[in-house]
ROTORVO-47214 format. One record per residue: x, y, z of N, C-alpha, C in turn; residue number from 1. Coordinates in nm, 2 decimals, padded with zeros to 4 digits, always signed. Layout:
residues N
n_u:n_v:n_w:ca_u:ca_v:ca_w:c_u:c_v:c_w:gupa
X:Y:Z:X:Y:Z:X:Y:Z:NUM
...
***
This chain:
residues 264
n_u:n_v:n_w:ca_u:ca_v:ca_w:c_u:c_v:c_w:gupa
-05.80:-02.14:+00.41:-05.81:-02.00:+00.38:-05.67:-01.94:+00.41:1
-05.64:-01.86:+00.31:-05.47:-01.78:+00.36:-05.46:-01.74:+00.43:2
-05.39:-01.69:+00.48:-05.38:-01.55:+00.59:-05.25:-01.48:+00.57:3
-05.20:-01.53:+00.43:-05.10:-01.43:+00.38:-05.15:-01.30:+00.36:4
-05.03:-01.17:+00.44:-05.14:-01.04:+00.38:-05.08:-00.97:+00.27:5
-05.19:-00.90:+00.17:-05.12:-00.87:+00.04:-05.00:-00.81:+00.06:6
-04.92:-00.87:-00.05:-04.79:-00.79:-00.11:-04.80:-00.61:-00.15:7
-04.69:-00.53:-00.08:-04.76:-00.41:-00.13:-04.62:-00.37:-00.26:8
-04.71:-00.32:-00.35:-04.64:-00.31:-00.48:-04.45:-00.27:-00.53:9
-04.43:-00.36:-00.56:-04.24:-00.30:-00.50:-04.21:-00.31:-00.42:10
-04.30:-00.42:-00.29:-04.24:-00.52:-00.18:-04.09:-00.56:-00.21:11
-04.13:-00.66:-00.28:-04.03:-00.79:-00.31:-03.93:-00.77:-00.46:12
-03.91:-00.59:-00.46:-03.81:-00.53:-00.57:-03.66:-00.58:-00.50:13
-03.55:-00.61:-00.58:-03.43:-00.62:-00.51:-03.37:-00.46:-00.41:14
-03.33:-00.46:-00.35:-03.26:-00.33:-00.31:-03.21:-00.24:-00.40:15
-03.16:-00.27:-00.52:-03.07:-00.21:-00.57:-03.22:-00.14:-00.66:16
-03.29:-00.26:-00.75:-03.41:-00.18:-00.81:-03.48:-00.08:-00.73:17
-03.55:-00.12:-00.63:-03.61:-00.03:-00.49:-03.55:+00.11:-00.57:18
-03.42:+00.11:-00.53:-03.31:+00.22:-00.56:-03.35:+00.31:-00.64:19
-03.31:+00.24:-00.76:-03.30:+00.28:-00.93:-03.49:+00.36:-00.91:20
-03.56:+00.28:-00.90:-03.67:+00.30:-00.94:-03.72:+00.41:-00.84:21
-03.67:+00.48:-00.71:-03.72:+00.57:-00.63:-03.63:+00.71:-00.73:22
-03.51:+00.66:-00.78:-03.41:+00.77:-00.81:-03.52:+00.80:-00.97:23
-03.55:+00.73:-01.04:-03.69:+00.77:-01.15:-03.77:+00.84:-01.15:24
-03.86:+00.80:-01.00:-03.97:+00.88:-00.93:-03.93:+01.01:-00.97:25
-03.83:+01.03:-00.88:-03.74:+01.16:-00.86:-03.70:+01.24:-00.94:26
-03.66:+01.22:-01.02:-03.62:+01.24:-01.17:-03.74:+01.34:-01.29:27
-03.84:+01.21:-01.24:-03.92:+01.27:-01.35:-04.04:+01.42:-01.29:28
-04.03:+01.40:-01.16:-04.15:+01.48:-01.08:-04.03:+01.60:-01.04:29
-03.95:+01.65:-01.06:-03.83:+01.75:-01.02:-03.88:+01.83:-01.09:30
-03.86:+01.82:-01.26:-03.89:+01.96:-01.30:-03.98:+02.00:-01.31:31
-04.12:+02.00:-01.29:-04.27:+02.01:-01.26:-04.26:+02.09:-01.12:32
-04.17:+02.05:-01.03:-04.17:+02.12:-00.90:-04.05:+02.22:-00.92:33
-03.99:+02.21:-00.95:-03.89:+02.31:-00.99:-03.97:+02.43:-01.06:34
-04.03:+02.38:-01.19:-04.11:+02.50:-01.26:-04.17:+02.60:-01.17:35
-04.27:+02.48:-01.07:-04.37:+02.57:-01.03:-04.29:+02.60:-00.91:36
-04.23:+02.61:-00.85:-04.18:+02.74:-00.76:-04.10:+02.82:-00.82:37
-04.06:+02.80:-00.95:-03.96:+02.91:-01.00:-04.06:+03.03:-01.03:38
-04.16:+02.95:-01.13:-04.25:+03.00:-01.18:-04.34:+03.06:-01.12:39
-04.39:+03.01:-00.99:-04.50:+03.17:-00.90:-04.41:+03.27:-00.85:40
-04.25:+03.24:-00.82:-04.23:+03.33:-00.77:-04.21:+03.49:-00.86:41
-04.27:+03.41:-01.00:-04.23:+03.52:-01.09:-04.37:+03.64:-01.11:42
-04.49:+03.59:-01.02:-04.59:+03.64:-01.06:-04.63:+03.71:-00.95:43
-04.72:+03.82:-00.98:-04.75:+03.96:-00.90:-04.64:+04.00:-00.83:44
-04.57:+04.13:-00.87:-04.42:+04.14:-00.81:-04.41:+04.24:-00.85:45
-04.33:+04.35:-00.80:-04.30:+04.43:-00.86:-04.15:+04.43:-00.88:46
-04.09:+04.53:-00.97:-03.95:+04.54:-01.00:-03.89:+04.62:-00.90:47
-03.76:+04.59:-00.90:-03.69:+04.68:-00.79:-03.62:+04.87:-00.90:48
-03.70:+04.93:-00.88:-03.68:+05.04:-00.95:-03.67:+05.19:-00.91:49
-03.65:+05.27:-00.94:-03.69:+05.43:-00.86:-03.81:+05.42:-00.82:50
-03.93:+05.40:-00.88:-04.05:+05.45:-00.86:-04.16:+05.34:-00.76:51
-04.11:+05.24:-00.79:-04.22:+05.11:-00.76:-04.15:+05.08:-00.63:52
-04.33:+05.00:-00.58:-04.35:+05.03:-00.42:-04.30:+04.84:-00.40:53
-04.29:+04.81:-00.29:-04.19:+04.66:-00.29:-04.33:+04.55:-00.31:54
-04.42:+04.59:-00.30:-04.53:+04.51:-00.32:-04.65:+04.56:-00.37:55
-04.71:+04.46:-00.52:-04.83:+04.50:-00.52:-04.93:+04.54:-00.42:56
-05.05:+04.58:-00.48:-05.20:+04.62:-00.39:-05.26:+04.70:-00.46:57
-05.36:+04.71:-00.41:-05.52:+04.83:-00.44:-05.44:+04.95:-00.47:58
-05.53:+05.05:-00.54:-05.42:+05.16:-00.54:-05.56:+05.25:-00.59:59
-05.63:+05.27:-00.53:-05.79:+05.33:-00.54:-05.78:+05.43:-00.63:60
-05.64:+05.58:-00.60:-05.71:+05.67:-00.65:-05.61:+05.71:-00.78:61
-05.54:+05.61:-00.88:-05.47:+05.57:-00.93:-05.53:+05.69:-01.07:62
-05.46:+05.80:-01.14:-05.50:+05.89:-01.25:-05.51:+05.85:-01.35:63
-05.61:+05.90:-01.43:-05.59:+05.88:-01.61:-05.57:+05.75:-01.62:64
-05.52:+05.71:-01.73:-05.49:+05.61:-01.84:-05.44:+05.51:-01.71:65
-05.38:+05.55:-01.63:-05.32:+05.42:-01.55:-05.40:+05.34:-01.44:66
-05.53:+05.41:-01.44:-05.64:+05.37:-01.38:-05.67:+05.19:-01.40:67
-05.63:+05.14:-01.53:-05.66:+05.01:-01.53:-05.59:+04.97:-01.42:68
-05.48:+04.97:-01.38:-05.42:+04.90:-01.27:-05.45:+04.92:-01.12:69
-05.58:+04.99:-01.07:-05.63:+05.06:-00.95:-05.64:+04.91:-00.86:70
-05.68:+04.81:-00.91:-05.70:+04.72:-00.79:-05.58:+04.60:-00.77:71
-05.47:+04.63:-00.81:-05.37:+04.57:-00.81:-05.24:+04.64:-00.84:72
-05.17:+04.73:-00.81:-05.06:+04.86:-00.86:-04.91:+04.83:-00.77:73
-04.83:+04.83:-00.90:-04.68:+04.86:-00.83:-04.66:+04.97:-00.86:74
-04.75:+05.12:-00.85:-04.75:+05.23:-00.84:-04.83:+05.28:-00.77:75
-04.80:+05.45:-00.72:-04.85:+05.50:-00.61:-04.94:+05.59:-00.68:76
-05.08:+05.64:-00.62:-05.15:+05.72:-00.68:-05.04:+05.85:-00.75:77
-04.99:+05.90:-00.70:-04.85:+06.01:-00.73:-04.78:+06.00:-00.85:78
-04.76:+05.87:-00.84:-04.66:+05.82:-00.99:-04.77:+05.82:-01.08:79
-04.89:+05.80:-01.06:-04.95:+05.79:-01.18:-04.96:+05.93:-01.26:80
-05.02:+06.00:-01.15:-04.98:+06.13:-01.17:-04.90:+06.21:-01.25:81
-04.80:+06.19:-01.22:-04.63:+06.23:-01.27:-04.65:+06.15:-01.42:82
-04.71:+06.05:-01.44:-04.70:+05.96:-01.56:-04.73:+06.07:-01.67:83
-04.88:+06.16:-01.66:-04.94:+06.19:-01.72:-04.84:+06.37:-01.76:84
-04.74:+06.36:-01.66:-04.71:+06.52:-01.74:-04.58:+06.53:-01.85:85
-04.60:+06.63:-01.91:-04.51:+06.66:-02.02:-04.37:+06.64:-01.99:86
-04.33:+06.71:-01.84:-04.18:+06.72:-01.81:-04.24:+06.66:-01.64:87
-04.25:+06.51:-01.58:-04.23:+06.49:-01.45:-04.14:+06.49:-01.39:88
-04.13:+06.48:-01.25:-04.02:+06.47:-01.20:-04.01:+06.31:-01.16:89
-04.09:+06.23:-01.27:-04.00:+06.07:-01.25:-03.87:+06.11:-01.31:90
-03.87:+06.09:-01.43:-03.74:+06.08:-01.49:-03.69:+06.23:-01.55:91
-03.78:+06.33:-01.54:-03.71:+06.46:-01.59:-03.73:+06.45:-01.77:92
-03.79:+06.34:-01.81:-03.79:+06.29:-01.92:-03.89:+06.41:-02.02:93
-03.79:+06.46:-02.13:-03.92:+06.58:-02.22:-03.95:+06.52:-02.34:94
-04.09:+06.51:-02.34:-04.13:+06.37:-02.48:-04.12:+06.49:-02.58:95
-04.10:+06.60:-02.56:-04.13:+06.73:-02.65:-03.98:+06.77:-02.72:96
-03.82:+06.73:-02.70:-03.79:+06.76:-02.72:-03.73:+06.78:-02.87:97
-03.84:+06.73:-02.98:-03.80:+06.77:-03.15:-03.91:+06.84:-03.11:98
-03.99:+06.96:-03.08:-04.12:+07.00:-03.11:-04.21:+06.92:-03.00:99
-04.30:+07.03:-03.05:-04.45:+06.93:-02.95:-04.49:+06.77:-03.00:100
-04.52:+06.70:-02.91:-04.55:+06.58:-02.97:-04.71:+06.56:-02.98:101
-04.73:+06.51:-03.08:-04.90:+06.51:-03.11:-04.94:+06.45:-03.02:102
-05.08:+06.44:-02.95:-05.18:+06.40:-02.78:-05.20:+06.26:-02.87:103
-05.20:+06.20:-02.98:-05.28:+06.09:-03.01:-05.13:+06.00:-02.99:104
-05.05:+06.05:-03.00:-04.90:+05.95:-03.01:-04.83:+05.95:-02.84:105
-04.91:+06.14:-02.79:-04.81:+06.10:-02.62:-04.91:+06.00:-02.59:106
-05.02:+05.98:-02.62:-05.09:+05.88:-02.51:-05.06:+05.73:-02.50:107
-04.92:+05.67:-02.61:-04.92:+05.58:-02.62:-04.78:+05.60:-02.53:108
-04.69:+05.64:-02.53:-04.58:+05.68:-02.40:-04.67:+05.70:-02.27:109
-04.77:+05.76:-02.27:-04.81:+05.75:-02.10:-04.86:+05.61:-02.09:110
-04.95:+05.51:-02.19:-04.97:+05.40:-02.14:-04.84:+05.33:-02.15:111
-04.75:+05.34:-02.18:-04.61:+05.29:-02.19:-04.59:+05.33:-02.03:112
-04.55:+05.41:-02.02:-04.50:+05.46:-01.86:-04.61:+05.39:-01.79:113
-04.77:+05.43:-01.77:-04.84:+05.34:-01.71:-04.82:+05.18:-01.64:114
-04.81:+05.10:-01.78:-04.74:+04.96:-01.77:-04.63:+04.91:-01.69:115
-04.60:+05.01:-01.69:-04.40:+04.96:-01.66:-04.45:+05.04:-01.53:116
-04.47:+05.14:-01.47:-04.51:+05.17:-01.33:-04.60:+05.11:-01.27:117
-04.71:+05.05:-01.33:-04.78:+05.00:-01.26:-04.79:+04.84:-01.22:118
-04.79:+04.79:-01.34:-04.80:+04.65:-01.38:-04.71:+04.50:-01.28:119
-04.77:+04.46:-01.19:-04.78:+04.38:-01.13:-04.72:+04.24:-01.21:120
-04.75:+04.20:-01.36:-04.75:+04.11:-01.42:-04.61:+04.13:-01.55:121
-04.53:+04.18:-01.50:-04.38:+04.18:-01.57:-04.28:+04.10:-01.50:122
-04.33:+04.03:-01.41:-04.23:+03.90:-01.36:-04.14:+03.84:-01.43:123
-04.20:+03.78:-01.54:-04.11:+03.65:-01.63:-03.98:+03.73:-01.69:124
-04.01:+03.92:-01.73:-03.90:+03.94:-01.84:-03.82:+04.02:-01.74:125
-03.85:+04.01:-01.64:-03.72:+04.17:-01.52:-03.60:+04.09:-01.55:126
-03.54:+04.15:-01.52:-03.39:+04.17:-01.54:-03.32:+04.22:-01.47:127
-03.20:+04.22:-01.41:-03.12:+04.27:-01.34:-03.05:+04.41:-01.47:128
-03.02:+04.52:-01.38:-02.99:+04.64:-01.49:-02.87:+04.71:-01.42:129
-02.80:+04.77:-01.46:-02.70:+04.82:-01.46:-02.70:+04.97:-01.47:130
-02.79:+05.07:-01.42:-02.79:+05.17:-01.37:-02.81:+05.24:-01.25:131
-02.76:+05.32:-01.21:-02.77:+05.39:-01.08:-02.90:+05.39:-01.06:132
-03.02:+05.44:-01.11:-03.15:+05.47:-01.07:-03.21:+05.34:-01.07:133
-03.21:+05.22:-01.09:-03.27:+05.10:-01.07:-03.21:+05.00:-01.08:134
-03.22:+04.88:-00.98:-03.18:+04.79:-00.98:-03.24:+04.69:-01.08:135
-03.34:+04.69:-01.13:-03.40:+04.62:-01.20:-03.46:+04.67:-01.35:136
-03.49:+04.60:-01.44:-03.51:+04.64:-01.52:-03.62:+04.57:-01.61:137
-03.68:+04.57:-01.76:-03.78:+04.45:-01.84:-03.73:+04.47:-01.94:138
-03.72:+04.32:-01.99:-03.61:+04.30:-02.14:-03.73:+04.20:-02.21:139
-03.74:+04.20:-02.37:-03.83:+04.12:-02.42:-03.99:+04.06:-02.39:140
-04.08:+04.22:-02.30:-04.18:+04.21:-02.30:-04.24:+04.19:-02.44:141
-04.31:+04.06:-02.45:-04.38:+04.02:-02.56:-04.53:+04.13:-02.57:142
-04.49:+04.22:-02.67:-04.59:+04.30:-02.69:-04.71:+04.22:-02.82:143
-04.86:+04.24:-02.74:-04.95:+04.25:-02.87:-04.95:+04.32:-02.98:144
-04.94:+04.25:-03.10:-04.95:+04.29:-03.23:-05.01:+04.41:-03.26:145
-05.16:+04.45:-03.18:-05.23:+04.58:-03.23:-05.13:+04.69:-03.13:146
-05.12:+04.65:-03.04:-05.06:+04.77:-02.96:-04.94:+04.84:-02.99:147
-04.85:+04.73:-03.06:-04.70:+04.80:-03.12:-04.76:+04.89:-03.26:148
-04.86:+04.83:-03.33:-04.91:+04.87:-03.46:-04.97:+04.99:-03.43:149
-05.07:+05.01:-03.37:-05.13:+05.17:-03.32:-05.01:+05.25:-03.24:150
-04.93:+05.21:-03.19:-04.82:+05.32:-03.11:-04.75:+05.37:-03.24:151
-04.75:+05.29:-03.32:-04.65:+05.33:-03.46:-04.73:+05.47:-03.56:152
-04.87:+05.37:-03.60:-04.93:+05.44:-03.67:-04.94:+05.60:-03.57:153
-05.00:+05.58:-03.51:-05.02:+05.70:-03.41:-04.90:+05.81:-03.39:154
-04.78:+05.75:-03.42:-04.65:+05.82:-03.37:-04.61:+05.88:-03.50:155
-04.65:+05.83:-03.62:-04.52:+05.81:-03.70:-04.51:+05.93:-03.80:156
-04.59:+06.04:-03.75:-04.51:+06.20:-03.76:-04.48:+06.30:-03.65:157
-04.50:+06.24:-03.55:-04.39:+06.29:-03.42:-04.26:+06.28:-03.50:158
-04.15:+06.34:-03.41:-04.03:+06.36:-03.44:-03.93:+06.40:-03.36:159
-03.84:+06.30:-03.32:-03.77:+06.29:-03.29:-03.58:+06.26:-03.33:160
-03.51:+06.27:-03.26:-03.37:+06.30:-03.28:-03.29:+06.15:-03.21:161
-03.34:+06.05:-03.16:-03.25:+05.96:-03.12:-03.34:+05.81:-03.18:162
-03.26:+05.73:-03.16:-03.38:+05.56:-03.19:-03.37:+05.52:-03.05:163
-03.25:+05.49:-02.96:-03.25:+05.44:-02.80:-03.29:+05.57:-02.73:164
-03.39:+05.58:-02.61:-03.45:+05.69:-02.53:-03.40:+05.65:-02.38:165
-03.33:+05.53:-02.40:-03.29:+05.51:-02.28:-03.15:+05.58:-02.29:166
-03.03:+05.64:-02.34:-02.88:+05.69:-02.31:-02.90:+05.78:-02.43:167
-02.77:+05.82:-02.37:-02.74:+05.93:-02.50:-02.77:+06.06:-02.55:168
-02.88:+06.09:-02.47:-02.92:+06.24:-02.39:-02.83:+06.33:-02.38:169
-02.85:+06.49:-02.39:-02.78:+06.60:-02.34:-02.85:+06.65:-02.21:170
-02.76:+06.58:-02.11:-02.84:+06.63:-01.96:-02.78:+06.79:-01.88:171
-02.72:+06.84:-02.01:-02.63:+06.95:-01.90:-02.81:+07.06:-01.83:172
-02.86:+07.09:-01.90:-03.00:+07.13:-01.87:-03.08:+07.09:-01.76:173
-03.06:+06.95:-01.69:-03.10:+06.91:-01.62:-03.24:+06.79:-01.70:174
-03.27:+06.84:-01.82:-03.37:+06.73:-01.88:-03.29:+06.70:-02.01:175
-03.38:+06.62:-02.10:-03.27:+06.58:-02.20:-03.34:+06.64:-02.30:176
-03.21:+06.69:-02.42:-03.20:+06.77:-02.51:-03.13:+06.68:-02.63:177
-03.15:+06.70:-02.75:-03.08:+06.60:-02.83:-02.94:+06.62:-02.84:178
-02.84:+06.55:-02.85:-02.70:+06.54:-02.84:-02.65:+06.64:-03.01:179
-02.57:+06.67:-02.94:-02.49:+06.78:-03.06:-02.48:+06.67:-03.20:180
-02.53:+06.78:-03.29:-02.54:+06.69:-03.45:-02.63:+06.58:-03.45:181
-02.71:+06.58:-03.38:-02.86:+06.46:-03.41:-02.97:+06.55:-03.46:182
-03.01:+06.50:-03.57:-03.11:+06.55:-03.67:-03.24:+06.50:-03.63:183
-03.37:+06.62:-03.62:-03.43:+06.56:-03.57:-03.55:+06.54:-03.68:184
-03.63:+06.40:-03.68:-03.66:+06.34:-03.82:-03.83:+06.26:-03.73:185
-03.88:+06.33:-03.86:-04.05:+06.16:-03.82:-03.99:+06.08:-03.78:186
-04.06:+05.99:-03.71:-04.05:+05.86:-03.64:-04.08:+05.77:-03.77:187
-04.14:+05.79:-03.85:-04.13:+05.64:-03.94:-03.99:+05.67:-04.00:188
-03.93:+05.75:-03.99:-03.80:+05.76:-04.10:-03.68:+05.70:-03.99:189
-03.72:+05.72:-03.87:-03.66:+05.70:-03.74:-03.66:+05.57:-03.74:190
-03.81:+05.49:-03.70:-03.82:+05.36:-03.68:-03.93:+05.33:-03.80:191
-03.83:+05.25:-03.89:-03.94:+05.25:-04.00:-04.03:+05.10:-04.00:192
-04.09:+05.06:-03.90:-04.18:+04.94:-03.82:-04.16:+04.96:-03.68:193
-04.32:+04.86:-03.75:-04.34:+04.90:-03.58:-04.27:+04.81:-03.52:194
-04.21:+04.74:-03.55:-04.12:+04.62:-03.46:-03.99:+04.71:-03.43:195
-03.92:+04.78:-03.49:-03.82:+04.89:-03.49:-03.86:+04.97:-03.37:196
-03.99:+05.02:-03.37:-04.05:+05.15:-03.24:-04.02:+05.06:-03.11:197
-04.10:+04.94:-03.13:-04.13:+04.87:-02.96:-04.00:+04.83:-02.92:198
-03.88:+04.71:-03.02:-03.79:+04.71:-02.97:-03.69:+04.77:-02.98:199
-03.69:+04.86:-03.01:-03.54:+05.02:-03.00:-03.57:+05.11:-02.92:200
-03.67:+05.16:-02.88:-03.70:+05.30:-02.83:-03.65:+05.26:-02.66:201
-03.68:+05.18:-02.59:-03.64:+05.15:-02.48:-03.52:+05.06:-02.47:202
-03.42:+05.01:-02.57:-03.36:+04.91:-02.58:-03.39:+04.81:-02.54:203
-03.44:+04.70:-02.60:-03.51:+04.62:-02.62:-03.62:+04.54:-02.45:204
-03.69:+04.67:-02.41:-03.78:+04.64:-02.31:-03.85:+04.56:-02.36:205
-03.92:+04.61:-02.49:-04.04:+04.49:-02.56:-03.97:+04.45:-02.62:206
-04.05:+04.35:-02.72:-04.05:+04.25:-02.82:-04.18:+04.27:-02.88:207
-04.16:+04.30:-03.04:-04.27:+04.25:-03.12:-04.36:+04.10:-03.16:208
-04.46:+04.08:-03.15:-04.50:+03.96:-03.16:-04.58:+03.93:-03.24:209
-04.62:+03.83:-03.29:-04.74:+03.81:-03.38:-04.84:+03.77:-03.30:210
-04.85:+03.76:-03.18:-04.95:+03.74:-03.11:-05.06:+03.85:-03.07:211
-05.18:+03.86:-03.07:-05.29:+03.88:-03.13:-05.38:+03.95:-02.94:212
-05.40:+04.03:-02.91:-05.51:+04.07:-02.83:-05.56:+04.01:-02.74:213
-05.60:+03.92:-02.64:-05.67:+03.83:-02.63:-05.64:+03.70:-02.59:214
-05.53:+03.64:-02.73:-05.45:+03.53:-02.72:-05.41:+03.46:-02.60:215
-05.38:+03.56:-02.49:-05.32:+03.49:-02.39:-05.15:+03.46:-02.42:216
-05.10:+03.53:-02.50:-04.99:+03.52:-02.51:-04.87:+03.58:-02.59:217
-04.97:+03.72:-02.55:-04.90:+03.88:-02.53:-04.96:+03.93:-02.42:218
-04.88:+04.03:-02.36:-04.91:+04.15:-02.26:-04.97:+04.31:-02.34:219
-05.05:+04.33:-02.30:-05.15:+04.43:-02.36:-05.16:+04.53:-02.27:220
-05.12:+04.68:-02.37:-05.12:+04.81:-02.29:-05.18:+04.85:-02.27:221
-05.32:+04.80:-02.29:-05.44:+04.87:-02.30:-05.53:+04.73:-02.30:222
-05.63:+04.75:-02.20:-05.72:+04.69:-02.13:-05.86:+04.71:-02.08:223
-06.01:+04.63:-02.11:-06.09:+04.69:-02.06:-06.10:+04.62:-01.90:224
-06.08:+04.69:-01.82:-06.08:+04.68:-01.65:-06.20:+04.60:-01.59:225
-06.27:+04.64:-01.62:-06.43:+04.57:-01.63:-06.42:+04.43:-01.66:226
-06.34:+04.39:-01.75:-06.33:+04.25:-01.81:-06.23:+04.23:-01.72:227
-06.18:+04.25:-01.64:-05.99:+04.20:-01.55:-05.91:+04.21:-01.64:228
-05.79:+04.18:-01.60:-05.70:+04.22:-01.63:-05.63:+04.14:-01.71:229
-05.61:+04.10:-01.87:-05.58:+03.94:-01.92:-05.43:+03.95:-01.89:230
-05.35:+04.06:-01.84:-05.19:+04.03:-01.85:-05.17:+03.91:-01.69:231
-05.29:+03.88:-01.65:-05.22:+03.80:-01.56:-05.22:+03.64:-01.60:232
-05.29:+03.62:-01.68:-05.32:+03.48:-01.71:-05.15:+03.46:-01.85:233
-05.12:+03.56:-01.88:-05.01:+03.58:-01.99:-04.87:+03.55:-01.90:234
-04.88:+03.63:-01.80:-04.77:+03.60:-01.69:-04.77:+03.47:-01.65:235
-04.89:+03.44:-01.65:-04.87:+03.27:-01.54:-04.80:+03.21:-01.68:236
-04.86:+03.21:-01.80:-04.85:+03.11:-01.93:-04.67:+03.12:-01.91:237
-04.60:+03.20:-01.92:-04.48:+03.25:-01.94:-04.40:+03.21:-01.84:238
-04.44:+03.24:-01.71:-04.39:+03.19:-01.62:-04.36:+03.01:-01.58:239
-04.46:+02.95:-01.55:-04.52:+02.84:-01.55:-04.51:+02.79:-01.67:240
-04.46:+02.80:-01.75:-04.46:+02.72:-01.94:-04.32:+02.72:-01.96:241
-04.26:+02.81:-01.92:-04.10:+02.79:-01.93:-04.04:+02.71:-01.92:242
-03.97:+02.64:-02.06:-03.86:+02.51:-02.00:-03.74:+02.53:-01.90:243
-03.73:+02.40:-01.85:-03.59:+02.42:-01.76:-03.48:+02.40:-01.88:244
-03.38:+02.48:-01.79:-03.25:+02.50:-01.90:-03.19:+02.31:-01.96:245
-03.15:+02.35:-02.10:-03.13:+02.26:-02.17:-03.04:+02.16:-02.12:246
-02.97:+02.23:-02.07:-02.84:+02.13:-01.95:-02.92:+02.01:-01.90:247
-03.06:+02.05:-01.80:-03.11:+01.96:-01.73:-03.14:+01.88:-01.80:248
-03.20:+01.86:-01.92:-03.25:+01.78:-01.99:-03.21:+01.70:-02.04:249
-03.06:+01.76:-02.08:-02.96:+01.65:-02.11:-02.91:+01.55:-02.05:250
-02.90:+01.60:-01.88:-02.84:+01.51:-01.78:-02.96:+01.39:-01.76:251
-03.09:+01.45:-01.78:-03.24:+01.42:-01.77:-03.26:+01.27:-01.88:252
-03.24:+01.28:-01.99:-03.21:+01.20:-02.10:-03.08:+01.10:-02.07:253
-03.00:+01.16:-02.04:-02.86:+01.08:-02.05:-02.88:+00.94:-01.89:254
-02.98:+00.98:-01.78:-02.98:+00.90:-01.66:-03.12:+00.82:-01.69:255
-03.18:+00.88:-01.77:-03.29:+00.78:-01.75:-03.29:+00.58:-01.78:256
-03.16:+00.63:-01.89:-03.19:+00.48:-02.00:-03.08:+00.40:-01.86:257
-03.02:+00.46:-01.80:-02.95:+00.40:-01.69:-02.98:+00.34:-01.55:258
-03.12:+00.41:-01.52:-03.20:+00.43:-01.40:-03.32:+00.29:-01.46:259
-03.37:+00.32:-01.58:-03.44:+00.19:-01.65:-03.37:+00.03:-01.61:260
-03.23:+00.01:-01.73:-03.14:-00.06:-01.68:-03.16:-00.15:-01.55:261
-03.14:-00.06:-01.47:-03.13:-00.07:-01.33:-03.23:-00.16:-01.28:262
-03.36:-00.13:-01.32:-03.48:-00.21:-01.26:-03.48:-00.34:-01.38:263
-03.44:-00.40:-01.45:-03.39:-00.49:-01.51:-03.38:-00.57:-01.44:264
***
């Protein structure tokens, strides 16, 4: 009877394979762990901005339209508040300034403001910004297809005098007024698509997408609350789905056939 005890797997590898073959392990299980801490750190978060609080939470008595976000808010019952008026004192911002703006087209600016004050799940697209009032900013939210399409249809005889709503303003007033010689014109003559409205009006906050309601992969302005909230399963996708930069990959490709080799 033997009493040899089993060999354990890659015992009796030379030193140098041992080597090669730990440096493979390593190799291949990196960007999987890389992802995922890059990638949760990107979810439930708020942006660093004027208005938003440094951490999600509950936000019980949260007003109007922005109420979908009551059990999870990077906004303060107050800001919601302010969301909902003509001239607030968030940004001093007057949606009225070609004329009154029709209630079926501001409601799509308050759930605009809503999202972006409230919204916990804008992780993947913040951005670092370059203005005095916020450190932070969202570039290339992938917007759902119905929601850019109804903000358009809805808008598209309001009228307005600029395409960017972010600069360019006449602030001597203290609110903004359209800048000397800007004509003020419907919004379809303005932004004639709705891919034009979503990514120009805030310089390019959104993105239009062909992505569909539901999908899982758009963020939706509009939500029934009752069902949860689907922009967070869109954040994880986005987050956590994201390739590592192309560099890695390359160096990734270029050591493997070497690291192989190796155990030879």
């Amino acid at each position: 009877m033997s009493c040899a005890r089993p060999t354990a797997p890659g015992a009796q590898l030379p030193p140098r394979a041992m080597a090669a073959l730990l440096a493979l392990l390593v190799l291949l299980g990196w960007p999987a762990a890389t992802s995922a801490v890059t990638g949760d750190s990107l979810l439930n978060v708020c942006m660093d901005a004027k208005h938003h609080k440094t951490e999600p939470g509950p936000e019980g008595q949260l007003y109007g339209q922005c109420v979908l976000w009551k059990d999870n808010a990077c906004c303060t019952a107050n800001t919601s508040l302010e969301a909902h008026q003509d001239q607030s004192y968030l940004y001093n911002f007057n949606w009225d300034h070609c004329g009154a703006m029709p209630e079926k087209c501001k409601r799509h600016f308050i759930q605009d403001t809503c999202l972006y004050e409230c919204s916990p799940n804008l992780g993947p697209w913040i951005d670092q910004a370059d203005s005095s009032w916020r450190k932070e900013r969202i570039r290339d939210v992938p917007l759902c297809q119905e929601d850019c399409e109804q903000w358009w249809e809805d808008c598209q005889d309001a009228v307005t005098c600029k395409v960017n709503w972010h600069k360019g303003w006449n602030w001597t007033t203290g609110t903004n007024q359209c800048p000397k010689g800007a004509m003020c014109q419907r919004f379809k003559f303005v932004f004639p698509t709705a891919a034009a409205l979503c990514e120009q009006i805030w310089s390019g906050s959104y993105r239009y997408t062909s992505h569909h309601r539901g999908s899982g992969r758009c963020i939706q302005m509009w939500f029934d609350p009752a069902q949860g909230n689907p922009n967070v399963a869109v954040a994880q996708y986005y987050a956590r789905g994201s390739a590592p930069p192309n560099s890695f990959f390359s160096i990734l490709l270029f050591l493997l056939p070497l690291t192989l080799l190796a155990l030879l």
